[in-house]
Backbone atoms as SQL, in Angstrom:
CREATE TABLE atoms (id INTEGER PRIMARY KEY, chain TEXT, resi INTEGER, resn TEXT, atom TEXT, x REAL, y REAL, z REAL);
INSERT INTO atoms VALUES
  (1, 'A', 1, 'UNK', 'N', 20.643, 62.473, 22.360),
  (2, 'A', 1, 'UNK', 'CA', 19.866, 62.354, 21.174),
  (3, 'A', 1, 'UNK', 'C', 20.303, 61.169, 20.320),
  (4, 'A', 2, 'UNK', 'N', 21.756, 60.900, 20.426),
  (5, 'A', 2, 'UNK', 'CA', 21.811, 59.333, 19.654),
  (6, 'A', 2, 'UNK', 'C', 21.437, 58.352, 19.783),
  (7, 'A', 3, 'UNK', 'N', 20.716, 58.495, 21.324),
  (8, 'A', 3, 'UNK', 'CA', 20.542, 57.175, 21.746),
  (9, 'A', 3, 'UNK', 'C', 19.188, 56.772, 21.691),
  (10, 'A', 4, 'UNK', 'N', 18.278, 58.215, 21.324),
  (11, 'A', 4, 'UNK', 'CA', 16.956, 57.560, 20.693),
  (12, 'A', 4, 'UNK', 'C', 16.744, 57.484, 18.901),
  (13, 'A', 5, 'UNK', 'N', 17.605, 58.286, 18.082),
  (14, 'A', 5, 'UNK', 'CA', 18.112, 57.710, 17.089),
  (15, 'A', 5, 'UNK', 'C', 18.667, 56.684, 16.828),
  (16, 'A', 6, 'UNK', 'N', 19.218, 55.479, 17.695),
  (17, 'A', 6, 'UNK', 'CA', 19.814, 54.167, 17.277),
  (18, 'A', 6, 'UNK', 'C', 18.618, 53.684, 17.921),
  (19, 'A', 7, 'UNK', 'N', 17.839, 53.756, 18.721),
  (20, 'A', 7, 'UNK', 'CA', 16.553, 53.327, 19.147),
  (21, 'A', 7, 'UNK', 'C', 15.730, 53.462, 18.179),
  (22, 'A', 8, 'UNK', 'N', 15.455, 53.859, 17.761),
  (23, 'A', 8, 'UNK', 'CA', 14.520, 54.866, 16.526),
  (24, 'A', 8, 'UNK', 'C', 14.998, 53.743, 15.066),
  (25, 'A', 9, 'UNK', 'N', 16.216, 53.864, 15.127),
  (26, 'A', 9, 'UNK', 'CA', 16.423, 53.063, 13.845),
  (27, 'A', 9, 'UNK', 'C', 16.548, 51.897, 13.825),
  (28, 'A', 10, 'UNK', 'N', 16.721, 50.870, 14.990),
  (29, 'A', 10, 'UNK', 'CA', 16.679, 49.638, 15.415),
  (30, 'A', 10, 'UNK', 'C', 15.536, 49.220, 15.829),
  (31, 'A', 11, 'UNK', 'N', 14.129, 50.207, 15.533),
  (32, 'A', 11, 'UNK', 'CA', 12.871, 49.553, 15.419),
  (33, 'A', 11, 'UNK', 'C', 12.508, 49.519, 13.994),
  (34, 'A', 12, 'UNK', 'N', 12.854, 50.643, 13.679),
  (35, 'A', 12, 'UNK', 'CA', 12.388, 50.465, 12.347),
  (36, 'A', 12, 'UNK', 'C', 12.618, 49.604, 11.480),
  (37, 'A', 13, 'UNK', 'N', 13.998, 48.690, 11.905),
  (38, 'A', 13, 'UNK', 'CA', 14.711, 47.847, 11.477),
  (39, 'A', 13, 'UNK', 'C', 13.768, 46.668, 11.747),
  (40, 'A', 14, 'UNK', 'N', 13.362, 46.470, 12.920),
  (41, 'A', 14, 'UNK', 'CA', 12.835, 45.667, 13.620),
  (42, 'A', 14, 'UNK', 'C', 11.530, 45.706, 12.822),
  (43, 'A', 15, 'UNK', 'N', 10.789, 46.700, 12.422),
  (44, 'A', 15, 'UNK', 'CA', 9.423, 46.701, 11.945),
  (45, 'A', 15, 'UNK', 'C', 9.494, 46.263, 10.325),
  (46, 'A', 16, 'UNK', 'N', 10.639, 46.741, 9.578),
  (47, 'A', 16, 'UNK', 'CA', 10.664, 45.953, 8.234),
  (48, 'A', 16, 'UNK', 'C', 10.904, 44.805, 8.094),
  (49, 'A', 17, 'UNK', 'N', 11.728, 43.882, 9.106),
  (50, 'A', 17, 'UNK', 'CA', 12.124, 42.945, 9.275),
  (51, 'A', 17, 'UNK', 'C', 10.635, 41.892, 10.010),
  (52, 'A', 18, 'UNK', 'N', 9.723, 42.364, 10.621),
  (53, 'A', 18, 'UNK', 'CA', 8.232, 41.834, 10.542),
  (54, 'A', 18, 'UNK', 'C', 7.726, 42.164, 9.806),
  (55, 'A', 19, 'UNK', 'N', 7.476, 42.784, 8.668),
  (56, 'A', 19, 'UNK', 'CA', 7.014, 43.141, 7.288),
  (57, 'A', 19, 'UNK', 'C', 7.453, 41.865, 6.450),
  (58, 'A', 20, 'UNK', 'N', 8.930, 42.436, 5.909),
  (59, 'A', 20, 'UNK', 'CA', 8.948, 41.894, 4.880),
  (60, 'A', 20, 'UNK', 'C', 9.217, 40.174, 5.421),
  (61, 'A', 21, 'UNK', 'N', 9.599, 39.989, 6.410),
  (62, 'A', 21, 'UNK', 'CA', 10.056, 37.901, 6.604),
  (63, 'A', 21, 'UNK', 'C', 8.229, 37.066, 5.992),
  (64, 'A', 22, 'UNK', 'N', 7.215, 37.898, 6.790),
  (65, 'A', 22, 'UNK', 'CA', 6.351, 36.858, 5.981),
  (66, 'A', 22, 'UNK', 'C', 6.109, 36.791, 4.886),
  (67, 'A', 23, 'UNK', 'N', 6.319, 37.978, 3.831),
  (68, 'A', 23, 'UNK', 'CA', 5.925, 38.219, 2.503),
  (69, 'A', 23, 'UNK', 'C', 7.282, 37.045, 2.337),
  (70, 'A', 24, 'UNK', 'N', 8.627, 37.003, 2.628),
  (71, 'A', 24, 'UNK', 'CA', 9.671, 36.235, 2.235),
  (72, 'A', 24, 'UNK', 'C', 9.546, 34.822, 2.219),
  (73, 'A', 25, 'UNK', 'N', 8.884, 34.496, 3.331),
  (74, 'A', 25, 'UNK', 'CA', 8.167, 33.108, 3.799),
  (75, 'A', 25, 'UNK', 'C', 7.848, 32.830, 2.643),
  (76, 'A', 26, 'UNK', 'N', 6.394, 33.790, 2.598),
  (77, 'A', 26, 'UNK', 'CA', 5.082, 33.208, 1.536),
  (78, 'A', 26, 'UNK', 'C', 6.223, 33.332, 0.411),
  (79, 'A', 27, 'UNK', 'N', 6.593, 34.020, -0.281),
  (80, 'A', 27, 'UNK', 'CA', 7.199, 34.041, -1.903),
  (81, 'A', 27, 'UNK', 'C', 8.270, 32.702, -2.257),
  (82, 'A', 28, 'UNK', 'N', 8.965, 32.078, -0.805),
  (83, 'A', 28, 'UNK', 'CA', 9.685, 31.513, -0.999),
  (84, 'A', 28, 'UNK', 'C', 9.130, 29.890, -1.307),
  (85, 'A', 29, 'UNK', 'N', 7.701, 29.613, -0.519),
  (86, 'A', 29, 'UNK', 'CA', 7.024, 28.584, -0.489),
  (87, 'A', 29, 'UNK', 'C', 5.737, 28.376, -1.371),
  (88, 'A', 30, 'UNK', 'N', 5.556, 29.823, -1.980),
  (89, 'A', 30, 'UNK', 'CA', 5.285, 29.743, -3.337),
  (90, 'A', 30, 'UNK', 'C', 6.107, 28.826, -4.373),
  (91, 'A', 31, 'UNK', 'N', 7.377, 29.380, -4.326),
  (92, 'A', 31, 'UNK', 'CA', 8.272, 28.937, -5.425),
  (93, 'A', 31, 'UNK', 'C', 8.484, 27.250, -5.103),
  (94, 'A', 32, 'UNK', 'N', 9.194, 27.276, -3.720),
  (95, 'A', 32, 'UNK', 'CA', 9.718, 25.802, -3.298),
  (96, 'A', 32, 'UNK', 'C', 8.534, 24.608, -3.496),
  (97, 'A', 33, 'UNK', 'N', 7.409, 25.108, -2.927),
  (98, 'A', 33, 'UNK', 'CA', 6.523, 23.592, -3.050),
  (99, 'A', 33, 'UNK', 'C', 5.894, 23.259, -4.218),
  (100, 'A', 34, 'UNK', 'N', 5.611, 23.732, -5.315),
  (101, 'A', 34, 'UNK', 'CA', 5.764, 23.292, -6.683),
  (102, 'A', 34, 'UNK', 'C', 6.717, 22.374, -7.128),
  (103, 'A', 35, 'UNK', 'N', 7.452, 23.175, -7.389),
  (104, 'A', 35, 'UNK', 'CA', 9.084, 22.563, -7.171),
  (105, 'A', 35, 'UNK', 'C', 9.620, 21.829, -6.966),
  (106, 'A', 36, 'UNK', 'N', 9.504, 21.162, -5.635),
  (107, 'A', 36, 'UNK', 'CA', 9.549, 19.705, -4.897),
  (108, 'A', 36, 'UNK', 'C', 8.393, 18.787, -4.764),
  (109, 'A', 37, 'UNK', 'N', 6.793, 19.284, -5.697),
  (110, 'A', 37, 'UNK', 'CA', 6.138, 18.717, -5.725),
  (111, 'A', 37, 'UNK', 'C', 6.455, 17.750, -7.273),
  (112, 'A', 38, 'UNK', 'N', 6.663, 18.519, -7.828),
  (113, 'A', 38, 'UNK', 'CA', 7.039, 18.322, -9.545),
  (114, 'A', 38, 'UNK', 'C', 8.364, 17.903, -10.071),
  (115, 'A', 39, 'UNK', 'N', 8.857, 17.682, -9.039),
  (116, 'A', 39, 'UNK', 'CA', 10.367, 16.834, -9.177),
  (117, 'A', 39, 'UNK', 'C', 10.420, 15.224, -8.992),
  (118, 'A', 40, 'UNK', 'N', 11.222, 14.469, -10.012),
  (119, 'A', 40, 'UNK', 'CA', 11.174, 13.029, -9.517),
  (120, 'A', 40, 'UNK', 'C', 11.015, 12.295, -8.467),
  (121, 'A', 41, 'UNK', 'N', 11.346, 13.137, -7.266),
  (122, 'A', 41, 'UNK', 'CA', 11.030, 12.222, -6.174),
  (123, 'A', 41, 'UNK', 'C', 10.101, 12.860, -5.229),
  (124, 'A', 42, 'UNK', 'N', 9.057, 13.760, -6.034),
  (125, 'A', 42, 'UNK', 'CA', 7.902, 14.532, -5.444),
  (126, 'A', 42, 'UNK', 'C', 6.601, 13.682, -5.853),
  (127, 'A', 43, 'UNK', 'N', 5.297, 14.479, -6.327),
  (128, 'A', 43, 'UNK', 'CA', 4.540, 13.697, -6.616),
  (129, 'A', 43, 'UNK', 'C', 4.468, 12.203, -7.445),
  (130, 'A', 44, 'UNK', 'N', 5.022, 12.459, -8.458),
  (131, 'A', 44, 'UNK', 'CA', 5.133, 11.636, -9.855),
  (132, 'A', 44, 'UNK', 'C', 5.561, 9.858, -8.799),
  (133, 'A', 45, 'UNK', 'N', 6.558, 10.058, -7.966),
  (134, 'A', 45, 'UNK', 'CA', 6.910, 9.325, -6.952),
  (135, 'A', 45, 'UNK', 'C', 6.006, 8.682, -6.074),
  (136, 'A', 46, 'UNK', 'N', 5.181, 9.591, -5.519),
  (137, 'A', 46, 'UNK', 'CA', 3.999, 9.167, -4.494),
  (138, 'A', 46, 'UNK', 'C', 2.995, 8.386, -5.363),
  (139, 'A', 47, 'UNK', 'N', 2.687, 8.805, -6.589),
  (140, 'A', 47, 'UNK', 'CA', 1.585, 8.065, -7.743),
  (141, 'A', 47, 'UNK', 'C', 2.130, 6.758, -7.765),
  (142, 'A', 48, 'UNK', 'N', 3.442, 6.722, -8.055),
  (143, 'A', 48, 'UNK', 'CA', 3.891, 5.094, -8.209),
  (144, 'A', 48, 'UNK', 'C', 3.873, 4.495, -7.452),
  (145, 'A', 49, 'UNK', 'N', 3.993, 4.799, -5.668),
  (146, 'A', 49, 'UNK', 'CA', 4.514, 4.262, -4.356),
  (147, 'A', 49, 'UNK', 'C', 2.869, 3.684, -4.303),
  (148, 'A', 50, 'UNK', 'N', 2.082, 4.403, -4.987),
  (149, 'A', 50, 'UNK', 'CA', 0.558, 4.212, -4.624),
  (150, 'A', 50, 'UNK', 'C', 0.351, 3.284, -5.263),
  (151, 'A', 51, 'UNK', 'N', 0.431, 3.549, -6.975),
  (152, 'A', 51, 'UNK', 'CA', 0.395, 1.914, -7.478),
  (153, 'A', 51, 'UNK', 'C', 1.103, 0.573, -7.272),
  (154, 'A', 52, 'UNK', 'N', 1.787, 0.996, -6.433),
  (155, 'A', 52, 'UNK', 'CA', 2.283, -0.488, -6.185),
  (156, 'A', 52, 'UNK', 'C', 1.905, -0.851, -4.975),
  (157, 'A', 53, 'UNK', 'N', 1.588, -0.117, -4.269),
  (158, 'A', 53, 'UNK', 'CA', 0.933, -0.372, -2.993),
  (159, 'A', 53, 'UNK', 'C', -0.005, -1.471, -3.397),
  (160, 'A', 54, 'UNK', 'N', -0.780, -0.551, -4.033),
  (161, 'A', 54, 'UNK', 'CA', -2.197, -1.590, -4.758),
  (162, 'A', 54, 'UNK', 'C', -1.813, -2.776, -5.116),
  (163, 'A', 55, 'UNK', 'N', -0.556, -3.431, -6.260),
  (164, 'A', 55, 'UNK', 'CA', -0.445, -4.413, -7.144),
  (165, 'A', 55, 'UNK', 'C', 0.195, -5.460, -5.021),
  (166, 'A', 56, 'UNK', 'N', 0.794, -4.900, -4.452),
  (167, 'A', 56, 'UNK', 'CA', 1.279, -5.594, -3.518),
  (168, 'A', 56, 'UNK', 'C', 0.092, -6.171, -2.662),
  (169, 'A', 57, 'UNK', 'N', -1.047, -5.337, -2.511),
  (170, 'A', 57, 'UNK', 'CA', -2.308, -5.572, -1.939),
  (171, 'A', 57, 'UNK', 'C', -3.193, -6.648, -2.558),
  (172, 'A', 58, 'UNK', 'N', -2.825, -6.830, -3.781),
  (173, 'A', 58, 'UNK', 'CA', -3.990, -7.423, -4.521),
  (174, 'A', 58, 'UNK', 'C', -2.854, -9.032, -4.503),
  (175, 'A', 59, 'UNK', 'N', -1.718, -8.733, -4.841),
  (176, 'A', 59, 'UNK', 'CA', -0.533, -9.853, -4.376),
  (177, 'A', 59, 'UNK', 'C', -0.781, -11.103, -3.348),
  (178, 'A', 60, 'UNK', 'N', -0.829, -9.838, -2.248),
  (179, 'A', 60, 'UNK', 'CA', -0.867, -10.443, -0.980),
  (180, 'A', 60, 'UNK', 'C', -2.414, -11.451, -0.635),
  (181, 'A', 61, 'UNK', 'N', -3.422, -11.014, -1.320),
  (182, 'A', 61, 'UNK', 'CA', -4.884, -11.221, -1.115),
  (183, 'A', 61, 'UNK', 'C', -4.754, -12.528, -2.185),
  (184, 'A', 62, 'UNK', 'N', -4.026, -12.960, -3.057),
  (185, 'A', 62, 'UNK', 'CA', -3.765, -14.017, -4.002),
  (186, 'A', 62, 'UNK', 'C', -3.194, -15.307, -3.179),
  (187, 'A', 63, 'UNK', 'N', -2.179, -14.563, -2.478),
  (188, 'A', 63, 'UNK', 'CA', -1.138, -15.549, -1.602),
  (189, 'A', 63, 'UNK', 'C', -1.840, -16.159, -0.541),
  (190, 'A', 64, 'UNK', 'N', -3.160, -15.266, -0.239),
  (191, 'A', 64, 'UNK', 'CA', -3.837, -15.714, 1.400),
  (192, 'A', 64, 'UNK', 'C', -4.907, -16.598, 0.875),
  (193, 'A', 65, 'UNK', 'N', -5.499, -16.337, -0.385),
  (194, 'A', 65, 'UNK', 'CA', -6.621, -17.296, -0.645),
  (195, 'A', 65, 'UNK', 'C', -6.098, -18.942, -0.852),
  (196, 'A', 66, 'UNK', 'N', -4.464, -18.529, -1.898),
  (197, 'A', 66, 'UNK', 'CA', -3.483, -20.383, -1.886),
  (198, 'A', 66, 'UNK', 'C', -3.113, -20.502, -0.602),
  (199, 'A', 67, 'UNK', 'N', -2.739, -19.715, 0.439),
  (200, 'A', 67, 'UNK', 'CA', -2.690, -20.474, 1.744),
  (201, 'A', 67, 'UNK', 'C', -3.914, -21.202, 2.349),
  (202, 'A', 68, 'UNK', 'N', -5.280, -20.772, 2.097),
  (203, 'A', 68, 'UNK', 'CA', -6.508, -20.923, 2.201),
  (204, 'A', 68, 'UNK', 'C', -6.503, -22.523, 1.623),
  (205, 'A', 69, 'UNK', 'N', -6.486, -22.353, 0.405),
  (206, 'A', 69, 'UNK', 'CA', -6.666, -23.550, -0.402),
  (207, 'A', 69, 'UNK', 'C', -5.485, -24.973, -0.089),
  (208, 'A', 70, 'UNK', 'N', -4.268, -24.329, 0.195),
  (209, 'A', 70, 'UNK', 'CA', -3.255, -25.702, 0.578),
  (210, 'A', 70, 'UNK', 'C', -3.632, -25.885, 2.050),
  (211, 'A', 71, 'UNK', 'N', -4.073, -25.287, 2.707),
  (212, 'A', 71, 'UNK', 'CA', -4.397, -25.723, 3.940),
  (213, 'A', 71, 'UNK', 'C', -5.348, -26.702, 4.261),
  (214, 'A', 72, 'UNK', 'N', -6.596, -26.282, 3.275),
  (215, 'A', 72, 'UNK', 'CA', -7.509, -27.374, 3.044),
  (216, 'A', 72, 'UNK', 'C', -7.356, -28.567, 2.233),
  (217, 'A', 73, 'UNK', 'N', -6.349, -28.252, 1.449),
  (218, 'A', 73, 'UNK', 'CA', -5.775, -29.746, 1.063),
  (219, 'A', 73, 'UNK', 'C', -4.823, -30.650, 2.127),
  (220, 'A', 74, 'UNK', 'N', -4.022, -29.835, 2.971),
  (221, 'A', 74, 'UNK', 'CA', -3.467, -30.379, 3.962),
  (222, 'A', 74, 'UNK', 'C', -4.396, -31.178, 4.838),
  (223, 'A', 75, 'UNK', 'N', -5.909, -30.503, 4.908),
  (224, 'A', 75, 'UNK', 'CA', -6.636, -31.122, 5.899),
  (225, 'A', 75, 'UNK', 'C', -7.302, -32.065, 5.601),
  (226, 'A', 76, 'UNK', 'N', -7.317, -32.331, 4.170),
  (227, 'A', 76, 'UNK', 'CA', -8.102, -33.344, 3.923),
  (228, 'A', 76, 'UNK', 'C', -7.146, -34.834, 3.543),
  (229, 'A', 77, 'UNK', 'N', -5.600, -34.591, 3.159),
  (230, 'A', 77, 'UNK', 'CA', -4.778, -35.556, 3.430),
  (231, 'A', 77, 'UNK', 'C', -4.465, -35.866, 4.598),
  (232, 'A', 78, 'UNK', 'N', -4.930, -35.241, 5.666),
  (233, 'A', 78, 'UNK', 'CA', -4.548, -36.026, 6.787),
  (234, 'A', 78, 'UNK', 'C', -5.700, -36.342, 7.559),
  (235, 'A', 79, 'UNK', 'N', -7.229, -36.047, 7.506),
  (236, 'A', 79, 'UNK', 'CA', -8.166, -36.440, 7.764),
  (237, 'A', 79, 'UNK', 'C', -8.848, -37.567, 6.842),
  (238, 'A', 80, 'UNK', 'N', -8.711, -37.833, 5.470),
  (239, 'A', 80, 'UNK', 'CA', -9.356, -38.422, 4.626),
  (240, 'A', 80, 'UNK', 'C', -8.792, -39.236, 3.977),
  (241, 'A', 81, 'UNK', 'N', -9.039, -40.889, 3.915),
  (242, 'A', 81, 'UNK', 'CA', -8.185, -41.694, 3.385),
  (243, 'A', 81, 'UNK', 'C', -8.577, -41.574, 2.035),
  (244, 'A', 82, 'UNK', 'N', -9.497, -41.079, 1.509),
  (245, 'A', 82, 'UNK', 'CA', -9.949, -41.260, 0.130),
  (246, 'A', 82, 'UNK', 'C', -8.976, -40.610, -0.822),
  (247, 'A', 83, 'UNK', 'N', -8.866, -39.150, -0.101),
  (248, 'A', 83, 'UNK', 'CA', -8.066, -38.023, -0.879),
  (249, 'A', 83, 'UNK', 'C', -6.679, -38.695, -0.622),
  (250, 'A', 84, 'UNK', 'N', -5.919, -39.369, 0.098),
  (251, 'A', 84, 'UNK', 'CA', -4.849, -40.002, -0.490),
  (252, 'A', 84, 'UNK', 'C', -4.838, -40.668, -1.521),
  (253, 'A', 85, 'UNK', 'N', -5.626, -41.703, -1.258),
  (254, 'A', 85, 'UNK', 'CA', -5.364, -42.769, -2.583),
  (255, 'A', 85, 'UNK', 'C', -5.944, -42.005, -3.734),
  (256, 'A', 86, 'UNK', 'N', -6.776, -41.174, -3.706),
  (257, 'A', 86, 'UNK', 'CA', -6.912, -40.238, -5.186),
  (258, 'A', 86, 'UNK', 'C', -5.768, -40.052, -5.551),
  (259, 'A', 87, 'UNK', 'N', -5.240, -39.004, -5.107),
  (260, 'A', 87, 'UNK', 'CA', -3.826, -38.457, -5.190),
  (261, 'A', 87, 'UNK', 'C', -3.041, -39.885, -5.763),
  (262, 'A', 88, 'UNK', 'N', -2.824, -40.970, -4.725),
  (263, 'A', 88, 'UNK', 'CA', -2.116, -41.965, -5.440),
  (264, 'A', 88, 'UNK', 'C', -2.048, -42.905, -6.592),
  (265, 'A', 89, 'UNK', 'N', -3.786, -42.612, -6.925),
  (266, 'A', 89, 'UNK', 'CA', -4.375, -43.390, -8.275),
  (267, 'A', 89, 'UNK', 'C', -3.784, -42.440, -9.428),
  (268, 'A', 90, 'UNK', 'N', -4.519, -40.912, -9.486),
  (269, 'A', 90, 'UNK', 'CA', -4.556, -40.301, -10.586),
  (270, 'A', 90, 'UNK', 'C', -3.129, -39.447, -10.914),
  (271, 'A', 91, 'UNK', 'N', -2.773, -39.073, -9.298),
  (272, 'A', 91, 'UNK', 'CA', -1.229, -37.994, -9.865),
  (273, 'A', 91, 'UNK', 'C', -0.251, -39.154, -9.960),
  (274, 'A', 92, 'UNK', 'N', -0.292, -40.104, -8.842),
  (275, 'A', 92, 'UNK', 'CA', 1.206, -41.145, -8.582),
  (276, 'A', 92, 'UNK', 'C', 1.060, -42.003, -10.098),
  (277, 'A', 93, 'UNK', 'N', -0.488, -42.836, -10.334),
  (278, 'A', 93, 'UNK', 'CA', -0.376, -44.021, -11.193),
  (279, 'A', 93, 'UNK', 'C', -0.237, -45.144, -10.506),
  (280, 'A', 94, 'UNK', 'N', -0.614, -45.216, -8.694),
  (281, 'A', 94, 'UNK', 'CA', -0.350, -46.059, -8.063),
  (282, 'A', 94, 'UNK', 'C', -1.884, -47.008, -8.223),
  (283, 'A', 95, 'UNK', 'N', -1.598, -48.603, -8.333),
  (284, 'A', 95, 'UNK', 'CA', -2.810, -49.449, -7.970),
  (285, 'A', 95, 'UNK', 'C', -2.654, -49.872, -6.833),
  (286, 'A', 96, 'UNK', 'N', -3.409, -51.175, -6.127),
  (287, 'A', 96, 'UNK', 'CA', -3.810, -51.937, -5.218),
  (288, 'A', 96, 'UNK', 'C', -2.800, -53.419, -5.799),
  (289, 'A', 97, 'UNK', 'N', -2.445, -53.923, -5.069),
  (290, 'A', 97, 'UNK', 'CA', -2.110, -55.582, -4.852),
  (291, 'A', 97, 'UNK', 'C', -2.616, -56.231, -5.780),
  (292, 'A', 98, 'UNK', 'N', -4.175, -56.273, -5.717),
  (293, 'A', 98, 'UNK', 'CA', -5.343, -57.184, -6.427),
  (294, 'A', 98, 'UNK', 'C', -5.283, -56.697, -7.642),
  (295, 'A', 99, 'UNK', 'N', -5.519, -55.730, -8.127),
  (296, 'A', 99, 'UNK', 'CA', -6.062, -55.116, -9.262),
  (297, 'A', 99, 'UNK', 'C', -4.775, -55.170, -10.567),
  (298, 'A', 100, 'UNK', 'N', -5.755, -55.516, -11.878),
  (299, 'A', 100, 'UNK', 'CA', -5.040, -55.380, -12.729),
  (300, 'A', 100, 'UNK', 'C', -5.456, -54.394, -13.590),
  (301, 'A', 101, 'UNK', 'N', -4.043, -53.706, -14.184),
  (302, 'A', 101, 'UNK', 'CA', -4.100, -52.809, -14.979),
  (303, 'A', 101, 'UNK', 'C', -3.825, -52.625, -16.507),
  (304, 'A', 102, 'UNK', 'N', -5.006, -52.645, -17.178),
  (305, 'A', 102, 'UNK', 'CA', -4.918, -52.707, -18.745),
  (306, 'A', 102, 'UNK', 'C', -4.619, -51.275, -19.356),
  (307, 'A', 103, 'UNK', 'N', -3.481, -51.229, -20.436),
  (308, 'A', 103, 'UNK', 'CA', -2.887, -50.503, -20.484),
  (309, 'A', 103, 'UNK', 'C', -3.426, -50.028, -22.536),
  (310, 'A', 104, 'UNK', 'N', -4.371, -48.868, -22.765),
  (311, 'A', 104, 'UNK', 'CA', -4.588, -49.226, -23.995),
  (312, 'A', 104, 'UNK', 'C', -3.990, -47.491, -24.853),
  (313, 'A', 105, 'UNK', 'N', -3.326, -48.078, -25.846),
  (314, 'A', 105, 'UNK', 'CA', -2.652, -46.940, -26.931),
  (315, 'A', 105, 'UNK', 'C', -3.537, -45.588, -27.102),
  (316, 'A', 106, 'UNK', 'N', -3.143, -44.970, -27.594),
  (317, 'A', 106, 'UNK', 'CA', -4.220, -43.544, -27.746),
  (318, 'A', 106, 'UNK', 'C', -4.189, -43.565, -29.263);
């Protein structure tokens, strides 16, 4: 007879112990994921990781349009004699041999 009494009570054991673990589960992940949602390095965290995502996106889309733009200046100093000597008239202050340059006060 003891041996279906420790049988007997080592299910029952067994049957509260599948009872109560999921209610323990659920109550515990009730509590925990709030918790770690609402902590500094939970949501509040992910909002910022997001805005900067964005400011890095909009960054990067700045940087590709001036690569855009020096490239086409690259192409036109080395395809176009005009756009040199622009460059050398108006940024350098460079003239020609021939030419004279009158110089008047402001």
């Amino acid at each position: 007879m003891r041996c279906s009494r420790s049988m007997s009570s080592s299910a029952d054991s067994a049957q509260v112990v599948q009872r109560t673990l999921p209610i323990a589960m659920l109550s515990l992940a009730l509590i925990a994921v709030p918790v770690l949602m609402l902590e500094p390095e939970g949501l509040p965290r992910l909002r910022a990781l997001d805005m900067e995502l964005g400011q890095v996106h909009t960054e990067n889309d700045e940087l590709l349009r001036d690569v855009a733009r020096l490239r086409g200046e690259v192409r036109l100093l080395r395809d176009d004699p005009a756009a040199i000597e622009r460059i050398a008239r108006y940024d350098l202050g460079m003239v020609r041999k021939n030419e004279v340059v009158f110089q008047f006060g402001k």
